[in-house]
C-alpha positions in Angstrom: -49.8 68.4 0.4 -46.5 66.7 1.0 -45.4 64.7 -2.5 -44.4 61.1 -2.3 -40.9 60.0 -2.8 -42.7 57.8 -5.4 -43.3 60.8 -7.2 -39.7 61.7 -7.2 -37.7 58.7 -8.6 -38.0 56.7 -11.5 -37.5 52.4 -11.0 -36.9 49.7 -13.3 -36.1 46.2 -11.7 -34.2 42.9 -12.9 -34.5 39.7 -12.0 -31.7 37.7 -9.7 -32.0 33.8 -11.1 -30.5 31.2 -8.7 -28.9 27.8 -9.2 -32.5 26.5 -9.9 -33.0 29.1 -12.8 -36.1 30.8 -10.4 -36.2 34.4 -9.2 -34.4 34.4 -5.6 -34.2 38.1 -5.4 -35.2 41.6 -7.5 -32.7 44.2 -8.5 -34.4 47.8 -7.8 -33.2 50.3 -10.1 -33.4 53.9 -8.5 -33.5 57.4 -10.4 -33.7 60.0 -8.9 -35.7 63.4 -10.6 -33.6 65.7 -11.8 -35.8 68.5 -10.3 -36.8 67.1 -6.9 -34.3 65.5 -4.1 -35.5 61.8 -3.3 -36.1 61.5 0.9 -34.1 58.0 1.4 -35.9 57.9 4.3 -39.6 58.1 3.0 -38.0 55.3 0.0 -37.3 52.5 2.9 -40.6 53.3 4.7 -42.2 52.9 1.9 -40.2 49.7 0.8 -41.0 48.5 4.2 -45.0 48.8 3.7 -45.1 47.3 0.6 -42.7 44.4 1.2 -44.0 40.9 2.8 -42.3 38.1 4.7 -43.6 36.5 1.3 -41.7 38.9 -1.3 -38.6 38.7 -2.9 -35.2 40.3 -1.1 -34.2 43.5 -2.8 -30.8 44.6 -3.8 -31.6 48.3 -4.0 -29.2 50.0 -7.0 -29.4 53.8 -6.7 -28.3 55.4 -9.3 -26.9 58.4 -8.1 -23.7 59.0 -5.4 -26.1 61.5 -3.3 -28.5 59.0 -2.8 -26.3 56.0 -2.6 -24.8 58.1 0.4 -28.4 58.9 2.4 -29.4 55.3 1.8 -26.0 54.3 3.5 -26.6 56.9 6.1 -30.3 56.0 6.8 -31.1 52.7 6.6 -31.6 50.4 9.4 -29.8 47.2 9.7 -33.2 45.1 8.4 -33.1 47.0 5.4 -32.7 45.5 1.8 -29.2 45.0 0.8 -27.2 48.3 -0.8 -25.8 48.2 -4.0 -22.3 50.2 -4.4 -20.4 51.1 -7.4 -16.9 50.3 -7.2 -15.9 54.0 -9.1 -17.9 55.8 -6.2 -15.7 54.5 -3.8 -12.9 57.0 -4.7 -15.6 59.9 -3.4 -14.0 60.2 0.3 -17.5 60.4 2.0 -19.6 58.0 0.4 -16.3 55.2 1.8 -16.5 56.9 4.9 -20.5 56.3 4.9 -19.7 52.8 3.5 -17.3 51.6 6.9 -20.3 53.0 9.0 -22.9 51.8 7.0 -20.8 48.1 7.8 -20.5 48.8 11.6 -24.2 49.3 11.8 -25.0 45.8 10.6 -26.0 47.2 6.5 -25.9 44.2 4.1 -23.9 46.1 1.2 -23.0 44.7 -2.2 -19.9 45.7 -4.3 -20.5 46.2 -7.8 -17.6 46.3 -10.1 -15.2 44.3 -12.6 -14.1 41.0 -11.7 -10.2 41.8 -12.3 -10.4 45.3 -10.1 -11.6 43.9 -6.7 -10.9 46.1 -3.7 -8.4 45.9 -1.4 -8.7 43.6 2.1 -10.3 46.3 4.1 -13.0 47.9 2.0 -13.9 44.6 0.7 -14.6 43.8 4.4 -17.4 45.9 4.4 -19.0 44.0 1.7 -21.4 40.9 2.5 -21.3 39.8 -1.5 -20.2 41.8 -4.7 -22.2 41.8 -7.9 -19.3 41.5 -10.1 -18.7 41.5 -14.5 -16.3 39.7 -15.8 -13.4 41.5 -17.6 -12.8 39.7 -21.0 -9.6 37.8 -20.0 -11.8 36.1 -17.2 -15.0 35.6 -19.1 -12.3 33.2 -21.8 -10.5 31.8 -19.2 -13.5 30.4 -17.5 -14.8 29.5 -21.3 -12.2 27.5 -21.5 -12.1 26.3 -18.1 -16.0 24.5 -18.3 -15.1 23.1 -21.6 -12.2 21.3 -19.5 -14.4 20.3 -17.0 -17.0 19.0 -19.3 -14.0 16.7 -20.4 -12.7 15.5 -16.9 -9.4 17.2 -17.4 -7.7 19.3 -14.7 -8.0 22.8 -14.6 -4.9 24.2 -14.8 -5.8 27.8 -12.3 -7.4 28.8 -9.8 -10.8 29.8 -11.6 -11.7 33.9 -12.5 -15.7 33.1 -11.2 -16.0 33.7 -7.3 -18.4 31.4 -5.9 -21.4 32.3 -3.9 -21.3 35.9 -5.5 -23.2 37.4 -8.4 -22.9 38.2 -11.7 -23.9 40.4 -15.0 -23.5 40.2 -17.6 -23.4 36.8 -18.9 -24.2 36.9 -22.3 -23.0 33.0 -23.4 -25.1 30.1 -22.2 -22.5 28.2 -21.9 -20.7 30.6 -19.6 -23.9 31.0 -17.8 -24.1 27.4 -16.8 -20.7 27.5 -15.9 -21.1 30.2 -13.4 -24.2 28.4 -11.8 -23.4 25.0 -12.0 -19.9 24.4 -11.8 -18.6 27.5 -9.6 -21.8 27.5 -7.4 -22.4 31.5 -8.2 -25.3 32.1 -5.9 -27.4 34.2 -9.1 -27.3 36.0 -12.4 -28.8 39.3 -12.5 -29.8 39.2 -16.1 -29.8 36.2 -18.3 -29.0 34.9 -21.8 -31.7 34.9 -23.5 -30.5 35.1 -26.9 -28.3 32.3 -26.8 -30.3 29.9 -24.7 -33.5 30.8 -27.7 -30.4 29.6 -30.3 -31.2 26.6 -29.8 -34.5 26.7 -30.6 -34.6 29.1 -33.3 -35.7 26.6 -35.8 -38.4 24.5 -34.2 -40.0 26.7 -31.8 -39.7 26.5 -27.6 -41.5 23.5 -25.7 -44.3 23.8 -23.2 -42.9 23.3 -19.7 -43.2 19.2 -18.7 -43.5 20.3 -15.4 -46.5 22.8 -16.1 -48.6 20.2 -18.0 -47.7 17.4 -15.6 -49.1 19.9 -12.5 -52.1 21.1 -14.6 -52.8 17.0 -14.9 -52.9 16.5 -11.6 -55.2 19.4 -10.7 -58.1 18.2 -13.3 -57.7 15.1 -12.0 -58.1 16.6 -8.9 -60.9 18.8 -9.5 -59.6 21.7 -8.5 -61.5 25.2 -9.7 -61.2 26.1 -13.4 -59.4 29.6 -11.5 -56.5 27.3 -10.1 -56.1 25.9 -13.7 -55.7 29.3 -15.3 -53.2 30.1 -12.8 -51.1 27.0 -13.4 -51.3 27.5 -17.7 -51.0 31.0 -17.6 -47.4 30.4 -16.2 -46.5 29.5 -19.9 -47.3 31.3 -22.3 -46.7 28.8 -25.2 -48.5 26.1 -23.5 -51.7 29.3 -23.3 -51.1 29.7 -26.8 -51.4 25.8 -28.3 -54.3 25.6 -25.6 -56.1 28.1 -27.2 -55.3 27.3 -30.7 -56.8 24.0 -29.9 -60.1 25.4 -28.3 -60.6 27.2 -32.0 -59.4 24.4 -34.2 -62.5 23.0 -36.3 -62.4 19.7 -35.7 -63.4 20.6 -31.9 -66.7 22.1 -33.2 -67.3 24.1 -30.7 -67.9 28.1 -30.8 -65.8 30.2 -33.1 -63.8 33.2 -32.1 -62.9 32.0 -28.5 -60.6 34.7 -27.7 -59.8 34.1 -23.6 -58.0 31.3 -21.9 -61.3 31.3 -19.3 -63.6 30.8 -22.1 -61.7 28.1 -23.6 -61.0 26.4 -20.3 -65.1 26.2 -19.7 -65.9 25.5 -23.0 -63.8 22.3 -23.3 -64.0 21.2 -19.3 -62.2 19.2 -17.4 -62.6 15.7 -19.1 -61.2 16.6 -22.9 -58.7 19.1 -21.0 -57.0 16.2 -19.3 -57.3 14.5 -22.5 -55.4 17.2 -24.5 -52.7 17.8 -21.6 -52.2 14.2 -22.2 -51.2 14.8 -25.6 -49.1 17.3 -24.6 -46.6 15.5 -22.3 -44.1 13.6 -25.0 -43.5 16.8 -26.9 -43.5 18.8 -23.7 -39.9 19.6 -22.1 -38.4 21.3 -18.9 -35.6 22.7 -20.4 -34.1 25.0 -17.2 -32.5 27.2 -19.1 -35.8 28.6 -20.2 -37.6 29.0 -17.1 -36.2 32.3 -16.6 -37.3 33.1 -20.5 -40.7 32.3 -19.2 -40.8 33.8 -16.2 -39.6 37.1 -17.3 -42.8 37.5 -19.8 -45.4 36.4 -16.8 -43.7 39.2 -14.6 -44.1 41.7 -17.9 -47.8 40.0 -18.5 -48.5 41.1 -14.4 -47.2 44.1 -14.5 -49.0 45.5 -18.0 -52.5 43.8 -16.1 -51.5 46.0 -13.0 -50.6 49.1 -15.1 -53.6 49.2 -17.3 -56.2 50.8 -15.2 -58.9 48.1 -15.9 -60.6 48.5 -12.7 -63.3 45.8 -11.8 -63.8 44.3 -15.5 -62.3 40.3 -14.5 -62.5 39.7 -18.3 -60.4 42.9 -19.4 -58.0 41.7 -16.8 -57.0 38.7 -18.5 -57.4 40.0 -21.8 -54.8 42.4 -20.6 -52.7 39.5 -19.2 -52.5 38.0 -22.6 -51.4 40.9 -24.2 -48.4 40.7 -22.0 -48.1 37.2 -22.0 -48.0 37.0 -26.5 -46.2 39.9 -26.4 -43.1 38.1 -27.0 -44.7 35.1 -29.0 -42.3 35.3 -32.2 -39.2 34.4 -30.2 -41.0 31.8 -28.1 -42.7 29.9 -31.5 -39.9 31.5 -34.2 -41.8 32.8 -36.2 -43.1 36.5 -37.1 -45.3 38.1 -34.5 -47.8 39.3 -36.2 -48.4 35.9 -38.3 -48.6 34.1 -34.9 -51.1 36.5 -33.3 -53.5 36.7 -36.3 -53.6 33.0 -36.0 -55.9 33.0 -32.9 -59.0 35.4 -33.1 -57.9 37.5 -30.1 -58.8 41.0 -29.5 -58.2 43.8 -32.2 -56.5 45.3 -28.6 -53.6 42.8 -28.5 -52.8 42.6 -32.0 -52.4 46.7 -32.0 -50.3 46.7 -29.1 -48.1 43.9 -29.7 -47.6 44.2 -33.5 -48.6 48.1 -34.8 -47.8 49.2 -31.5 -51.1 51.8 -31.2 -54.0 51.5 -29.3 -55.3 51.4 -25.5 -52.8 48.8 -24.5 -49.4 50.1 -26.3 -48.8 52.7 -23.6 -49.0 49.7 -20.5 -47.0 47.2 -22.6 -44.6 49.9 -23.6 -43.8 51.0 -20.3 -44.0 47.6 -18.8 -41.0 46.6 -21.3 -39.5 49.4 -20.7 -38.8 48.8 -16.9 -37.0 45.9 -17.0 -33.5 47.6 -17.2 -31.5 49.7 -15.3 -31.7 52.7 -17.7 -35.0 54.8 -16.5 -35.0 57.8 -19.2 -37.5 55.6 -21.2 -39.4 55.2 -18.3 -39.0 59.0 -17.6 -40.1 59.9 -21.2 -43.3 57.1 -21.8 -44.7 58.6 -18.6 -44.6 61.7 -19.8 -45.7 61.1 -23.4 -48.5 59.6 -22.2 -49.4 61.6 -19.0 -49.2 58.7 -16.7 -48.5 59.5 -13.0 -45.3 58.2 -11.9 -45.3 58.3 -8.8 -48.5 55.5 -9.6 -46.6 53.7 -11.9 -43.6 53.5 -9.5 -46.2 52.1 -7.1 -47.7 49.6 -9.3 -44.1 48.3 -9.6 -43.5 47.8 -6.5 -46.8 46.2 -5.9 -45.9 43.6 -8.7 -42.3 42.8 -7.9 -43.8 42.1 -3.8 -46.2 39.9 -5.0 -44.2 37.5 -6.9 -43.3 34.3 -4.9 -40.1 32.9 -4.6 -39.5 29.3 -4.0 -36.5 28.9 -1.1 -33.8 27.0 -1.9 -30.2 26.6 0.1 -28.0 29.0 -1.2 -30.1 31.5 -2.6 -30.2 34.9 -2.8 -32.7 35.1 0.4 -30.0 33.3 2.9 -27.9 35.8 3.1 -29.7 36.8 6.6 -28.6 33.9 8.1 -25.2 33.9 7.0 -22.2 34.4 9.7 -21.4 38.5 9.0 -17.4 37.3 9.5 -18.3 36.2 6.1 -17.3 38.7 3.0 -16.7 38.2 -0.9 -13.2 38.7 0.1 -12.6 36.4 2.0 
């Protein structure tokens, strides 16, 4: 029997977050085993199946030269754009394969240091570059938004390329600067430490636009499955929800430990009365949308992982195991004291907190994905005699399935972009 080339590489993925702070496009991480050569061409037919209209564009990262080169030698036009490291330039064939790669219409992306760009002709092969800022570039543009924040002048021509993307970006400020002011057209990665500064003292708001939508669907009527959806894209809003449904003044059943049950236990009247009480306090900060976002595409992928077949309920518990998995830098506050505080499954308190039980091995290697380093990856699969070539499948599954609002500029325009156009230019 001929073994998939899921089988044969390990994958972890990052988000791409535009101007609007919303995924516009999935970095795939690609590792290849050790033991077994990966078929580049199998990888895009198999891309190809799984991918929609619907799903996000790919930047595929391989992470060796070898298959950097096949993917550069095999792909068709159509496929998803091809990341390449600036160092592996200086290998002779993989340039060579690069110029071609150009000539046949491949959508390629430079990856490399802000201050080492390449010269005029290789970086005419390039549709964007994917660039970090050296540290005399990442102070100069520092101080350049703080000038702009204050109407003065800037006194250079500015280190942050517009229309390209960047890594990175460890400064909120910075981050803001390269989105806002220099129109860079996403962040693979985000700051997430810094933009949670802010709120390290009083906890992070539910989304005003979440509670404002969910409003308008009970008032609507809609099913109680549509209002699941909607709250379960934010997970603090889920958690206050369900600390409500158990407080005692409700007096209603103890020990309600599922968003469903609490959502038909309270119904639709006293829900739109309690997601009126939410709106003052509730805030759309933007610079936490991708904070959010990133633990609903962790919450998916753990529910996928988990082999929980037809159980609906184990689903969602499974779901919310992901989705609290993350609940002490969301509310400030230890994790385990804001876990114990809802009666939820023994499960999600051993997988988030003592990390043991049934769950620990999906949430583990759901974590453990989201970078570009694979050996943890590598290593949980085998600790725990998953499949990989499953789990890689399961991955790809999720990251096709999450939507991606368009906007002008975004990573999913580049198709329609003039190809005399080049980062270079």
């Amino acid at each position: 029997m001929t073994q998939s080339v899921l089988g044969t590489i390990v994958l972890g993925y990052r988000p791409l977050w535009n101007r609007q702070r919303e995924t516009s496009g999935i970095q795939l991480f690609i590792e290849v085993d050790p033991v077994h050569p990966a078929d580049a061409r199998h990888l895009l037919r198999t891309l190809e199946e799984t991918w929609t209209p619907q799903s996000p564009p790919l930047l595929l990262s391989p992470q060796t030269p070898q298959l950097l080169r096949e993917l550069l030698e095999h792909a068709p036009a159509k496929a998803p754009w091809i990341e390449v490291k600036s160092e592996w330039l200086d290998d002779l064939a993989i340039l060579q394969a690069v110029f071609a790669a150009h000539e046949r219409g491949l959508f390629l992306v430079w990856r490399g240091k802000s201050d080492q760009l390449p010269d005029p002709e290789v970086a005419a092969c390039f549709e964007k570059c994917l660039l970090t800022l050296a540290p005399e570039d990442a102070l100069q543009a520092l101080s350049d938004s703080v000038l702009n924040q204050s109407k003065a002048p800037t006194p250079r021509d500015s280190p942050v390329l517009s229309e390209q993307l960047y890594e990175g970006i460890a400064s909120r400020a910075l981050m803001r600067y390269c989105l806002d002011q220099r129109q860079a057209q996403a962040l693979c990665g985000w700051p997430e430490d810094d933009v949670l500064h802010d709120y390290r003292h009083q906890g992070i708001p539910a989304s005003h636009e979440v509670v404002a939508k969910l409003l308008r669907v009970v008032r609507a009527d809609e099913p109680m499955e549509v209002i699941e959806q909607i709250m379960s894209q934010d997970p603090v809003l889920v958690y206050r929800f369900l600390a409500h449904a158990n407080s005692p003044t409700l007096g209603l059943q103890s020990g309600i430990d599922s968003l469903r049950r609490a959502l038909m236990m309270i119904g639709y009247t006293s829900l739109g009365h309690w997601l009126q009480q939410q709106l003052p306090a509730a805030q759309d900060d933007i610079d936490l949308k991708p904070v959010k976002s990133a633990i609903v595409m962790r919450a998916h992928l753990m529910e996928m992982l988990l082999d929980s077949g037809e159980e609906h309920e184990l689903r969602r518990e499974v779901y919310l195991c992901g989705l609290f998995s993350q609940l002490d830098t969301l509310l400030g506050e230890p994790l385990g004291t804001a876990v114990q505080t809802l009666p939820l499954s023994e499960r999600i308190f051993e997988a988030t907190v003592a990390h043991t039980g049934p769950y620990e091995p999906s949430l583990a290697l759901a974590t453990a994905m989201e970078c570009e380093d694979t050996r943890q990856t590598r290593l949980l699969c085998e600790q725990h005699e998953m499949d990989i070539e499953e789990v890689n499948r399961v991955l790809l599954r999720t990251l096709a399935a999450i939507y991606v609002k368009p906007a002008n500029g975004g990573f999913g325009e580049r198709r329609r972009r003039s190809r005399s156009h080049t980062f270079g230019s």
